[in-house]
C-alpha positions in Angstrom: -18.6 47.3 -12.1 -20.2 50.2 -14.5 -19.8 48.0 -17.4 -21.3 44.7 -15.9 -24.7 47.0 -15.0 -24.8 48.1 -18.4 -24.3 44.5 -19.4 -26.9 43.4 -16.9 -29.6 46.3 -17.7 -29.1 45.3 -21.8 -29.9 41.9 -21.3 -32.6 42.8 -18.9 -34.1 45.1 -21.5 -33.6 42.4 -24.8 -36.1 40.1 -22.3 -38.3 42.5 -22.2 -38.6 43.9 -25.7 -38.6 40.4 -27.1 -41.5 38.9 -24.2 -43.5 42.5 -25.6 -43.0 41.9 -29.6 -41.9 38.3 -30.4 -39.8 37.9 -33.7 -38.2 41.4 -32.6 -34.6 41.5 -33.5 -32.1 44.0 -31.8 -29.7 44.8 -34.6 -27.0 46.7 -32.9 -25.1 46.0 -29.4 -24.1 49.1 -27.1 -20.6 50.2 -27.3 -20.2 48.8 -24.0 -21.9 45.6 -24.2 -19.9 45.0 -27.4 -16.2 45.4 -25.1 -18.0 42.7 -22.6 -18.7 40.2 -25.0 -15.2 40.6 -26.5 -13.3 40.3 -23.3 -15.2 37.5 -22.2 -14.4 35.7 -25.7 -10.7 36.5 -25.6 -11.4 34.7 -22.0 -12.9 31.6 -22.6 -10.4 31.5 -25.7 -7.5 31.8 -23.3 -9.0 29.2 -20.7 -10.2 26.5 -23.1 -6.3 26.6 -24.4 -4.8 26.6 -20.9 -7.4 23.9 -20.0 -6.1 21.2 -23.2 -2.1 22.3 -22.5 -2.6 21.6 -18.5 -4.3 18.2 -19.4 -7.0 19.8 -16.9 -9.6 19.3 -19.8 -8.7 15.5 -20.3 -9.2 14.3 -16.3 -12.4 16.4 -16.6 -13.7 14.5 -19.6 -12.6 11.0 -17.9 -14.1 12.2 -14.3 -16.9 12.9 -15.8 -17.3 10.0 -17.9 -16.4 7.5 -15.1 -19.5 9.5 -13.2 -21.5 8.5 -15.7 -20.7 4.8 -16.3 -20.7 4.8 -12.3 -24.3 5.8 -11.9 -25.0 4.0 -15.2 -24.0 0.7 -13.1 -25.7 1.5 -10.5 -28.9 1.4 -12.6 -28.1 -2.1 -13.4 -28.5 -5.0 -11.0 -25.9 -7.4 -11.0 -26.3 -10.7 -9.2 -23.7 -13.4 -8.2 -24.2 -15.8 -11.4 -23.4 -12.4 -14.0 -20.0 -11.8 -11.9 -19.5 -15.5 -12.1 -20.2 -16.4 -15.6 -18.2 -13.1 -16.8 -14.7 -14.1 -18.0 -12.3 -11.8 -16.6 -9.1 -13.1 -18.3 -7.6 -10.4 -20.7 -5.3 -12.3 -22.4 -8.0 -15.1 -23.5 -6.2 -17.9 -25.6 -3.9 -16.5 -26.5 -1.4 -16.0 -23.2 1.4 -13.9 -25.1 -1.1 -11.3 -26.1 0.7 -8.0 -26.3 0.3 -5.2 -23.6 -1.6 -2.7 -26.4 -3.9 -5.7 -27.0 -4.4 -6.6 -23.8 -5.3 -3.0 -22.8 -7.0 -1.8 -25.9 -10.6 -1.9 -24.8 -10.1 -1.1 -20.7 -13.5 0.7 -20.1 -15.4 -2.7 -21.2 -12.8 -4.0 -18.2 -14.0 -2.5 -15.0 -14.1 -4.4 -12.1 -15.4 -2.2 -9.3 -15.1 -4.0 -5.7 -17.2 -2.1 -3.0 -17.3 -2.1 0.5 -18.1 -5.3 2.0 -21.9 -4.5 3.0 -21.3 -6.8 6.1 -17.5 -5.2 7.0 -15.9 -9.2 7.3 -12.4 -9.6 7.8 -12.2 -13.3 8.7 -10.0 -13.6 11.7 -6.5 -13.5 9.8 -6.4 -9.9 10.0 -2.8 -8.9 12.1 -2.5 -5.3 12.9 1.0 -4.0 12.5 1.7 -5.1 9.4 4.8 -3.2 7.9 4.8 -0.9 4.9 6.7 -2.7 2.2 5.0 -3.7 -1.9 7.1 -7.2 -1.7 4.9 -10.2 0.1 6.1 -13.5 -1.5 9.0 -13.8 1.0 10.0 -16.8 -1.0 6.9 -18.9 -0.9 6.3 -20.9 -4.0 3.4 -20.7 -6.4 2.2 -18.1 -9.2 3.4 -14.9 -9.0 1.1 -12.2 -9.1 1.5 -8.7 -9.8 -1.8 -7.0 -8.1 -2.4 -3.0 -9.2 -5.7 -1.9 -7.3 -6.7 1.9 -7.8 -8.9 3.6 -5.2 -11.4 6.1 -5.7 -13.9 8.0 -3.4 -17.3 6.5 -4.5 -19.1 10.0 -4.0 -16.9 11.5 -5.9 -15.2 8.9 -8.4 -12.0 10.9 -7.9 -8.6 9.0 -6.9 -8.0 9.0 -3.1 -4.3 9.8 -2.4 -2.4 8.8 0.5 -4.9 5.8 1.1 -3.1 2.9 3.0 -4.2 -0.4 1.8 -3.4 -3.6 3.7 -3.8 -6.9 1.8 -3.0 -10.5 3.1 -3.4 -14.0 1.8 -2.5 -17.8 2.7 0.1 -19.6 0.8 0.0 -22.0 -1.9 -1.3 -24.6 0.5 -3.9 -22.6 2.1 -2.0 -21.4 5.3 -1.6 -17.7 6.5 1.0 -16.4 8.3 1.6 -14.9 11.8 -0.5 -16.7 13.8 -0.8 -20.5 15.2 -4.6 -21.9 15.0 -6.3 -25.0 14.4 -7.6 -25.2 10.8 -4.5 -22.9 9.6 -1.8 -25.7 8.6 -0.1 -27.1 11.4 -1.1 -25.9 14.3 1.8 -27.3 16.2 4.5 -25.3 14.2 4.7 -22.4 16.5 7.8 -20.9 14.5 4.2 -19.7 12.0 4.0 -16.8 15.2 7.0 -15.1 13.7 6.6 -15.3 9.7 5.3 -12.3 7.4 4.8 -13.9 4.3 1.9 -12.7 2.2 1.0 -9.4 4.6 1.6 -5.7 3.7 0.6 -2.4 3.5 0.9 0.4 0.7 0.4 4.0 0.2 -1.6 5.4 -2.5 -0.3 7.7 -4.7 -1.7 10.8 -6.5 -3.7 8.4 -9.1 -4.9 6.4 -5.8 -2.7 3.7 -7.4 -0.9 1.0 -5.2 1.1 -2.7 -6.9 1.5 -5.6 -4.6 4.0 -8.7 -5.2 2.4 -11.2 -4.2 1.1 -14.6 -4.7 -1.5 -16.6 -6.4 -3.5 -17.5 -2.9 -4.2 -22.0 -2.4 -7.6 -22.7 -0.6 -8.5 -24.2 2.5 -11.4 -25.3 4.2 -15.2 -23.9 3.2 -13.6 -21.3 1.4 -13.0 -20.2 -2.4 -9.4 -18.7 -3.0 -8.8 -15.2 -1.9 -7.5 -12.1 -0.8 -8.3 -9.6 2.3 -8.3 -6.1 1.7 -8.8 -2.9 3.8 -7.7 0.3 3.9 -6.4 2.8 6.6 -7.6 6.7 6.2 -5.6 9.2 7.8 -3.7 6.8 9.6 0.2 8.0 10.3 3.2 6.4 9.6 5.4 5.2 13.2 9.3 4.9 12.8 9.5 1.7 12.9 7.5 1.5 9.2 4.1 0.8 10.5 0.8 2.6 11.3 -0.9 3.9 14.0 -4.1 5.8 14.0 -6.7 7.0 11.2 -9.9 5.0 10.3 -10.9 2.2 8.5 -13.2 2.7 5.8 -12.9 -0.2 3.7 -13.0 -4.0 4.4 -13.8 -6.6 1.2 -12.2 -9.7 0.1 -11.0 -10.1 -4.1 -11.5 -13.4 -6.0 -10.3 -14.7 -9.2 -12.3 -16.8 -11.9 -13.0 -20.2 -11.4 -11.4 -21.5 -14.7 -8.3 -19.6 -13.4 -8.2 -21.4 -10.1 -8.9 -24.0 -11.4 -5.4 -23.9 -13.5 -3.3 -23.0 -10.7 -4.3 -25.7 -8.4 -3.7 -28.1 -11.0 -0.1 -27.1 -10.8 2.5 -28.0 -7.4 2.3 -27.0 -5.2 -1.3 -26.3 -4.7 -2.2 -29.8 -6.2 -0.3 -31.4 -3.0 -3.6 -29.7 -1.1 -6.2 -32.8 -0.6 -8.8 -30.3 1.3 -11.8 -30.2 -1.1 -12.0 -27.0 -3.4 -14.9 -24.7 -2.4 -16.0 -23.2 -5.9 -17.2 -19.8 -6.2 -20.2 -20.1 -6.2 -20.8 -21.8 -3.5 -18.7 -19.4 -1.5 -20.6 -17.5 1.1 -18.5 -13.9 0.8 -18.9 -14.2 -2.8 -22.2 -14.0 -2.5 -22.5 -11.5 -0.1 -20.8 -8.9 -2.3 -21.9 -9.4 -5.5 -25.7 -10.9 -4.9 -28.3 -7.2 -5.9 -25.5 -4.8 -6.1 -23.4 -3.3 -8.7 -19.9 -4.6 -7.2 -17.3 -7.2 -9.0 -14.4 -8.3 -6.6 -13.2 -10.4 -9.1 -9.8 -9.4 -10.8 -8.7 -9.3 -14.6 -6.1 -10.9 -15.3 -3.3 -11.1 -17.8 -0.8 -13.9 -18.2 2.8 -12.5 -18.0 4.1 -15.5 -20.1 3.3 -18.4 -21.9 2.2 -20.7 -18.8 0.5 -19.8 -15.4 3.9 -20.6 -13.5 5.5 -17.4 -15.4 2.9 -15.4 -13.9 0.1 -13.1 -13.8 -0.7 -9.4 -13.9 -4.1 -8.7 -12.0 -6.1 -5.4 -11.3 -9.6 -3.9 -9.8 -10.6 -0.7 -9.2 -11.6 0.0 -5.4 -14.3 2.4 -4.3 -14.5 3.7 -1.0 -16.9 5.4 1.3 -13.9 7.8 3.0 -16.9 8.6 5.7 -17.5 5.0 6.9 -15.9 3.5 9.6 -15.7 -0.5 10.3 -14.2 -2.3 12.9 -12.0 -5.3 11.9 -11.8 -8.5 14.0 -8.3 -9.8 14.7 -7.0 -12.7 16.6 -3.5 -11.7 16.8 -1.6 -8.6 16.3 2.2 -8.1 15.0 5.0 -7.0 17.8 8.8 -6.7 17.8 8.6 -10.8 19.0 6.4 -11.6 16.0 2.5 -12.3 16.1 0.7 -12.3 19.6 -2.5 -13.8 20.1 -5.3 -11.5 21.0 -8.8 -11.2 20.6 -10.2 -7.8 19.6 -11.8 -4.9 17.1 -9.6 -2.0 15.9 -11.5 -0.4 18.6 -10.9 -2.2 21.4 -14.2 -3.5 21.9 -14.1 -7.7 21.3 -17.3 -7.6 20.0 -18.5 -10.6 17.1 -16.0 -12.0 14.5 -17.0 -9.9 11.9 -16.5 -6.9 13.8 -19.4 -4.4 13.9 -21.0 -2.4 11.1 -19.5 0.6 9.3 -20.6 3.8 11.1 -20.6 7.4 9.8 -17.9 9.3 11.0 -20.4 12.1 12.7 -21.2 8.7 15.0 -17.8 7.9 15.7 -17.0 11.3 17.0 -20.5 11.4 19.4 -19.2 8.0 20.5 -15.7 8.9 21.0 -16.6 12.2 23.4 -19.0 10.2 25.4 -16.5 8.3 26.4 
């Protein structure tokens, strides 16, 4: 303590000589202000070395940086014909590209999806999905590999421990779970008991989840897609599901046009005679990308030399942790397979799209008035 009020009162007292005689130069340190400067030297020495060898130093440069870009973005407004006339294919012509090639120039390949504005879930949602990374169940079409990471859009840091939901309809543009006109045949009730295409991850440290899934078909009035949300805090039952938590984060994810257009040129998609709905005439696309900074579309890499072999896709997810949305469902998932049900995650069968994300400070006054 002695020493750090001799430091103080030295620097205290170089302010004042040089404000009193400018160009004055103090040619010798006190003892003691000499030992301070060389401890704290020998400190930052130590740290700046601990700091490269911990790998501590290299997240801090790439936090910071992806801070940076982030509000950079953010300066930027980004309509629905940029997002669209943006190819996000990484492997170009050339479908064999190697991984190194592929990767070699990944922060020009961003795609940041951000909460849906409106919180729209479509009425395909089933709660009670299981946990599980595996969705194709055996359908056919394109195999896709999906990667999303999620980070905390105050803080650009990965959340951990996030767990995302996606779901999709098949090849011919039917989901499963439920029985409903417009969603294949609606007089195959065996549809009540099928999974296909539905599951839920967990996040790990690098906010990192992979589903195997499938290239979604199309259906009626709407471009080719996939739901996504995400449970916080939500705890994990026994029986492999959840129960619980919040749910922050509702968007859907798109692909290209030139890449659906290549799928559903192959079978069985092309055995789908209800008209295509482009992108840009789809109305979600254009809710999320028309005056913001988002891009739900996904790059895209082709696993082999043809579409059929496969494709690796993957977006980068950021999500307001302190929002809270209310999903509309039609059916949820039991022991017996999918019931049908009208509702919000909050009990409250209020409009399809379920009702606006609210603060979490809101959901706690609502909850105790209750």
């Amino acid at each position: 303590m002695q020493l750090k009020n001799v430091f103080n009162a030295a620097v205290i007292g170089s302010a004042v000589l040089t404000a009193a005689h400018p160009g004055h130069h103090e040619e010798h340190a006190s003892p003691g202000v000499q030992v301070l400067k060389r401890d704290v030297h020998h400190g930052l020495q130590k740290c700046s070395t601990r700091l490269d060898q911990s790998g501590l130093q290299a997240r801090a440069e790439a936090r910071r940086k992806s801070v940076v870009e982030l509000h950079r973005r953010q300066l930027m407004t980004r309509d629905t014909s940029t997002v669209l006339d943006k190819s996000h294919n990484m492997t170009g012509s050339a479908p064999t590209s190697s991984a190194e090639e592929i990767f070699k120039n990944s922060k020009e390949k961003i795609c940041l999806l951000g909460p849906s504005p409106e919180g729209e879930t479509g009425p395909y949602w089933i709660p009670g999905e299981r946990i599980r990374s595996k969705l194709r169940e055996g359908e056919p079409g394109v195999p896709v590999i999906m990667e999303q990471q999620y980070i905390d859009i105050n803080t650009c840091e990965p959340i951990p421990d996030l767990y995302t939901e996606i779901w999709g309809c098949n090849a011919t543009g039917v989901y499963s779970g439920l029985v409903a006109e417009g969603n294949g045949n609606a007089a195959d009730l065996a549809n009540h008991q099928r999974t296909f295409l539905r599951g839920v991850q967990k996040t790990n440290a690098d906010g990192v989840v992979t589903f195997d899934t499938l290239f979604p078909g199309h259906y009626d009035s709407r471009t080719t897609h996939y739901h996504n949300i995400a449970h916080f805090n939500a705890t994990l039952l026994p029986n492999n599901t959840l129960t619980g938590g919040t749910i922050p984060h509702i968007a859907q994810i798109f692909w290209d046009q030139e890449i659906i257009n290549t799928v559903e040129s192959t079978y069985p998609y092309n055995t789908n005679d209800i008209p295509i709905t482009a992108n840009a005439k789809d109305r979600v696309v254009g809710q999320e990308t028309e005056g913001n900074d988002a891009d739900p579309m996904l790059n895209y890499a082709y696993l082999g030399e043809k579409v059929e072999d496969g494709l690796f896709a993957w977006i980068t997810v950021a999500v307001n942790v302190s929002a809270v949305h209310y999903p509309y469902y039609t059916n949820v998932w039991t022991a017996n397979g999918g019931v049908a049900v009208n509702g919000t995650s909050d009990g409250d069968p209020r409009g399809i799209d379920g009702g606006l994300p609210q603060s979490s400070s809101a959901v706690s006054t609502t909850t105790s008035s209750n």
